[in-house]
C-alpha positions in Angstrom: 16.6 -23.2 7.7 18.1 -20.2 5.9 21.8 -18.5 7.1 21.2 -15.3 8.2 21.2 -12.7 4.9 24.2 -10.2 4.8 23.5 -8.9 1.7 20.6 -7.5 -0.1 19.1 -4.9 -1.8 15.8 -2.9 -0.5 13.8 -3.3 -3.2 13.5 -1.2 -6.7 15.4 -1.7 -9.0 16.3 1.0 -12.0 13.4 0.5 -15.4 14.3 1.6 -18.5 11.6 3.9 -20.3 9.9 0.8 -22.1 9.2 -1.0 -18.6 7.7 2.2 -16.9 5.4 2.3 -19.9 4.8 -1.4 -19.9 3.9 -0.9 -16.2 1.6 1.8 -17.1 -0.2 -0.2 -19.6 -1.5 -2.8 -16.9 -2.1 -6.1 -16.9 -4.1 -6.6 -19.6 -1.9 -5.5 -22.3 0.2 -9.2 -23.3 3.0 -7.3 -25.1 3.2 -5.2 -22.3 3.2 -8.5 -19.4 6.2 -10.1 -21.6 8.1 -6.6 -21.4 7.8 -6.7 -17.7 8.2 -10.4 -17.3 11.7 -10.0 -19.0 12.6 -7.6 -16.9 12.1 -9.2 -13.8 14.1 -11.9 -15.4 16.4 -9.3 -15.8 16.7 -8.7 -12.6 16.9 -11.5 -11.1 20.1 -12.6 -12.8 21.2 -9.0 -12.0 20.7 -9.9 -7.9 22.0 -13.2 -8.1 25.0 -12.9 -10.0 25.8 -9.8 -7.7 25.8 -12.7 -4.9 23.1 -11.1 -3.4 21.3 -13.5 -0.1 18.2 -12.4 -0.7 16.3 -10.8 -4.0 13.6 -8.7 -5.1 12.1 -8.6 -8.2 13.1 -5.1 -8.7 9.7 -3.7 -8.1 9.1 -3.4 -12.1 5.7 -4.0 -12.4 5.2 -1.3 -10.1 3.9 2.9 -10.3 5.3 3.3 -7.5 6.4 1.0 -4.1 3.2 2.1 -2.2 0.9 -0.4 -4.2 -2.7 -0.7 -2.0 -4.4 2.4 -3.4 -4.1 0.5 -6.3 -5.6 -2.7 -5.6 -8.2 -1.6 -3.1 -11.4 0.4 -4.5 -11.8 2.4 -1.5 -9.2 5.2 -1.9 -9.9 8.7 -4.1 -7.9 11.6 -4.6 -8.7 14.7 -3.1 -7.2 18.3 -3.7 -5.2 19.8 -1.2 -3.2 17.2 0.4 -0.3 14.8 0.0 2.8 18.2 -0.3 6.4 17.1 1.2 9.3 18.8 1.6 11.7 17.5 -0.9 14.6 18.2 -0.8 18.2 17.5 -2.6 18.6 15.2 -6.1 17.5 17.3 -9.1 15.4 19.5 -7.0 18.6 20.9 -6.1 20.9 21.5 -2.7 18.7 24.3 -1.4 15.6 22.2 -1.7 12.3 22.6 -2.7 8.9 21.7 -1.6 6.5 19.3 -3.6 2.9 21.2 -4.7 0.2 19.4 -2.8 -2.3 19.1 -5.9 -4.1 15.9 -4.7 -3.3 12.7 -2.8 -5.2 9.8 -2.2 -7.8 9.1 1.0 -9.4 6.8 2.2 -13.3 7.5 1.9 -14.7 4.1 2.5 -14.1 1.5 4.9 -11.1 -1.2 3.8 -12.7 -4.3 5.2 -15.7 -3.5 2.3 -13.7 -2.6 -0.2 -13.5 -4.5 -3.6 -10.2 -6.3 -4.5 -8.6 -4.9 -7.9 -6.5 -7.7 -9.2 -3.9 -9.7 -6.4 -1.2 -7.9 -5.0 0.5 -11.4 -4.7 1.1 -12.1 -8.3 4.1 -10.1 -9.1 5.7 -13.0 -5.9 4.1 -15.5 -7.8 6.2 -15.0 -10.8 9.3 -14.6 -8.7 9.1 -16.9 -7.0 9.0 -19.7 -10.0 12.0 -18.0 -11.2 14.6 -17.5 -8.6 17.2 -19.7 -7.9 18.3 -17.2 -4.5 16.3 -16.4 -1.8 13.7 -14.1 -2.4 11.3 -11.4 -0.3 7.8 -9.1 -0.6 8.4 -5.9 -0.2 5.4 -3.6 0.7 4.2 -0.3 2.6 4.4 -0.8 6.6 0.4 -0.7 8.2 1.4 2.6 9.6 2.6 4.4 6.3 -1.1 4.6 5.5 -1.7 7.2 8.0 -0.7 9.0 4.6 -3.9 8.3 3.6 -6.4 9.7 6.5 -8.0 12.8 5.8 -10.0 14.7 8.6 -12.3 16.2 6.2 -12.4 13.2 4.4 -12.3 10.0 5.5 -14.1 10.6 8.9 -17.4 9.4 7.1 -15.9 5.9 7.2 -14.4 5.3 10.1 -14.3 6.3 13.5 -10.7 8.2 13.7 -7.7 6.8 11.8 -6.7 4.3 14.6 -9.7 2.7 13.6 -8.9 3.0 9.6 -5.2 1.4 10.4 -6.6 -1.8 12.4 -8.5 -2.6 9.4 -5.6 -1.6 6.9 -3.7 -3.9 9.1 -6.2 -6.7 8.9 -6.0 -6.5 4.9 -2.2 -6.6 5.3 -2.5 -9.9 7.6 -4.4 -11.6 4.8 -1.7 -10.7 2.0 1.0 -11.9 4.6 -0.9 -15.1 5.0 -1.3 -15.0 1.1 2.1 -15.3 0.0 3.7 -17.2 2.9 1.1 -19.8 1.1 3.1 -19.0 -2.2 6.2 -20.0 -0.5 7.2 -16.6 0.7 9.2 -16.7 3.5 10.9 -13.2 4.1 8.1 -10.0 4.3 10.0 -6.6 4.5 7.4 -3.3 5.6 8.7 0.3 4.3 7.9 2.7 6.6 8.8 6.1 5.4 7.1 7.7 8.1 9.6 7.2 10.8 11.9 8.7 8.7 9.6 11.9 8.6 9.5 11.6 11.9 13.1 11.9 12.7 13.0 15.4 11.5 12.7 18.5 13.4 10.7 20.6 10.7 8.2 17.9 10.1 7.7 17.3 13.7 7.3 21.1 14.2 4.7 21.3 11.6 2.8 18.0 13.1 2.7 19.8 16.8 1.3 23.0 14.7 -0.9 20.8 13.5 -2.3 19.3 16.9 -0.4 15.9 16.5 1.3 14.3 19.1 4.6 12.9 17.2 5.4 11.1 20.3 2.2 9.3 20.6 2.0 8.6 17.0 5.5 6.7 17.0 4.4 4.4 19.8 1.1 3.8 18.1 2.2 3.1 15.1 5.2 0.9 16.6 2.9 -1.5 18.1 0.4 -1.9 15.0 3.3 -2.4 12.7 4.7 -5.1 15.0 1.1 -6.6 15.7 0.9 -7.6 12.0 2.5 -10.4 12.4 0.7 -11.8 15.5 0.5 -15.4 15.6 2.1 -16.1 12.1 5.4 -18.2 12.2 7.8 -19.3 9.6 8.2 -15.9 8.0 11.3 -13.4 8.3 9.5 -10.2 9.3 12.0 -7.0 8.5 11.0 -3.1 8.2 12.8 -0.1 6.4 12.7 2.9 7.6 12.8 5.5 4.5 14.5 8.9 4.3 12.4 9.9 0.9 13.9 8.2 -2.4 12.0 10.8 -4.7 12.3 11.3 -8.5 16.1 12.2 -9.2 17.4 10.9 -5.8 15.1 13.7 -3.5 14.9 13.4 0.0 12.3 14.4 2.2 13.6 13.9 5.8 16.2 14.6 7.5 18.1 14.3 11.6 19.2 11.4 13.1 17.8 8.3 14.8 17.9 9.4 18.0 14.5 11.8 17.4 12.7 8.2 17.4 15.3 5.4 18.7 14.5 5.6 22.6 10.8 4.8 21.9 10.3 3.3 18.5 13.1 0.9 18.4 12.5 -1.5 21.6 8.2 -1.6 20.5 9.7 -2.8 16.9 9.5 -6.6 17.0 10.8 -7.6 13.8 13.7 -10.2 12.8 15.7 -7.2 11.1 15.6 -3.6 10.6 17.1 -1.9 7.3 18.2 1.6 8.6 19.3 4.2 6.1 22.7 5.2 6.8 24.1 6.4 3.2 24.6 10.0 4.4 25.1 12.7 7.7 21.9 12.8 7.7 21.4 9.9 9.4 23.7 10.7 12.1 25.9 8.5 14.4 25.1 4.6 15.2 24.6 5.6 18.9 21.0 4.7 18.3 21.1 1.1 17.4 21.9 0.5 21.3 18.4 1.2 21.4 17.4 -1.9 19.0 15.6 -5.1 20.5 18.8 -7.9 21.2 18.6 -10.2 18.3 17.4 -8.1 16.3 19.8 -7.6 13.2 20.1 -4.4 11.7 20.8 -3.9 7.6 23.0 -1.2 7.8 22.1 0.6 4.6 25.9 2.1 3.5 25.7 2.4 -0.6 23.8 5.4 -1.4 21.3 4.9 -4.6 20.9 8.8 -5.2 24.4 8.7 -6.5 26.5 6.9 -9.3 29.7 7.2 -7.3 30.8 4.0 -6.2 31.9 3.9 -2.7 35.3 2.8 -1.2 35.3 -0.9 0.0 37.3 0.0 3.0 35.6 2.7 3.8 32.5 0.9 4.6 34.3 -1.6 6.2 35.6 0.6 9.0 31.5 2.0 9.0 30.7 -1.7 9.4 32.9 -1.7 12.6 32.1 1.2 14.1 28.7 0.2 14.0 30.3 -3.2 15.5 31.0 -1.2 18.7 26.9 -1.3 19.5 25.4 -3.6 18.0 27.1 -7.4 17.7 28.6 -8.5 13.8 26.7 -11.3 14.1 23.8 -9.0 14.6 24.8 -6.8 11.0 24.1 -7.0 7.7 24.6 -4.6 4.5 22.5 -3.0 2.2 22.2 -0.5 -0.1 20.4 2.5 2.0 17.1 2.4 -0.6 15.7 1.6 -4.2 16.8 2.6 -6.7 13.5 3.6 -8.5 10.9 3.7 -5.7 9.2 5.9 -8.7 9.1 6.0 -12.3 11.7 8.8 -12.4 14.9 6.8 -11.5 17.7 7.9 -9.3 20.8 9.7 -11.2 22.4 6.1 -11.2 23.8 4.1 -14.5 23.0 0.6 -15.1 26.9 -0.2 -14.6 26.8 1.9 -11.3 24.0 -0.2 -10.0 25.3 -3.0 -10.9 28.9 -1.8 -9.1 27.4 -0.9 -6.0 25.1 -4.6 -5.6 28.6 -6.2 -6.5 30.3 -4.3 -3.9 27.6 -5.2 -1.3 27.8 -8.7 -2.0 31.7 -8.9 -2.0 32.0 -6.7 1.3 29.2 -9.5 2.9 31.2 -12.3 2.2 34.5 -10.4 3.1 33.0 -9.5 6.4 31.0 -12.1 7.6 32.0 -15.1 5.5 35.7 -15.0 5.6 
């Protein structure tokens, strides 16, 4: 039986140009598998010797963290669709919103679609080379609500409830999967509650004839139903703020648009909660998590190379502390650091500093 983590990272890790183009050259390129494969190697010595509980393999292989448009057949993109509002990084302080151009949909039905290659093998190689604990990181059942399209989709399925049941089913398999590969901590990123904590998007979602409210419970319970009856695994979900190319952001407001009914539905062993900038707003909210639950508070920005002070995030750690219990904390950096190809404005040496500082601060705080 595991400690409880206190330290961890959420998942991407920064790729040097020769990786991204390693990652675009797929898997059947063998130069380009030993470029990767050294990088997760990479990696991994980067995680552990930062004293890190619990390691990724730095999402490297990756186009992007969203992977199952690319390993099920059933998705095409269609024009029109997919625009955020991004905001911040290089797109500047003012903000700026992303063209549309074309997004993925789902046009056939998930349960018939072929299998592209295993979404399970990047863990495979991981896992045989990790001496620390190690997790799967992969997009929560309800982000794919991304993917429905009422023009287009709706000659597959149903309504979208129906498309998310079965994208949930998929996701059950790859849980079961690689929990059989020895995987034994599952986190879900779910950048849609993020959206849905702020006021412009859920403007534009009532314009739209959406019912934001209804959505968050929905897609509360389906996330948390994907581990029904499984055992043995430590379930987690991130709730995402927008980690765009050159540190964008696509959400903002605090958690407080969402806590009262989204928190209490979420069953899961820990929640990673972005809490890097004002944005965010207070920790009020996490009096609204499930008891037990712990909650990664996510302190060290990736969007920025400036190291934060230790003591400063020590005194956040216990201000949270007034909520929620210590024993029911944990630290993280607030995101990836290369959800994308396009990196965060962050050096090597600065992500290196700030996993350092996250696993000195975890055994500062909860160790000593």
């Amino acid at each position: 039986m595991h400690d409880e983590p206190r330290a961890e990272t959420v998942g991407s890790l920064l790729r040097t140009a020769e990786v991204v183009s390693a990652a675009r050259a797929g898997r059947d390129d063998p130069a380009a598998v030993q470029v990767l494969d050294d990088a997760v190697l990479e990696a991994v010595r980067l995680q552990e010797e930062a004293g890190l509980d619990v390691i990724t393999d730095g999402e490297v292989r990756r186009m992007a963290w969203a992977q199952t448009t690319r390993y099920l057949d059933c998705f095409v993109v269609t024009p029109g669709r997919g625009a955020l509002n991004w905001r911040g990084g290089a797109l500047g302080a003012a903000g700026s919103a992303q063209p549309g151009g074309g997004y993925p949909a789902v046009v056939r039905r998930v349960a018939d679609a072929t299998r592209i290659g295993s979404v399970t093998d990047e863990y495979a190689f991981l896992a045989r080379h990790a001496h620390a604990r190690t997790k799967f990181t992969m997009a929560a059942p309800s982000y794919h609500r991304r993917y429905w399209s009422p023009e287009h989709s709706t000659g597959a399925y149903r309504d979208c409830a129906e498309y998310l049941a079965e994208i949930r089913d998929y996701q059950r398999e790859v849980v079961r999967e690689l929990m059989a590969l020895g995987c034994d901590y599952i986190q879900l990123d779910a950048p849609n509650y993020g959206s849905l904590c702020d006021p412009d998007t859920r403007t534009a979602m009532v314009a739209d004839g959406r019912d934001p409210d209804a959505e968050t419970i929905f897609d509360a319970e389906l996330d948390s139903s994907l581990f029904d009856g499984i055992t043995g695994v430590t379930t987690a979900l991130h709730i995402c703020r927008g980690n765009g190319p050159g540190g964008a952001w696509h959400s903002a407001g605090g958690y407080r648009a969402i806590s009262g009914l989204l928190f209490p539905r979420l069953s899961f062993d820990r929640l990673l909660l972005e809490y890097d900038s004002d944005r965010a707003g207070a920790f009020d909210p996490l009096g609204d998590v499930r008891p037990g639950t712990v909650v990664v508070l996510g302190l060290l920005t990736t969007k920025s190379d400036r190291l934060e002070d230790a003591g400063d995030i020590e005194a956040r750690i216990a201000e949270a502390e007034r909520i929620k219990p210590l024993s029911e904390l944990a630290l993280s950096t607030q995101c990836g650091f290369a959800s994308v190809p396009a990196s965060n404005p962050v050096s090597a040496v600065g992500q290196r500093a700030k996993l350092e500082l996250v696993g000195r601060l975890a055994r500062w705080v909860w160790v000593s």
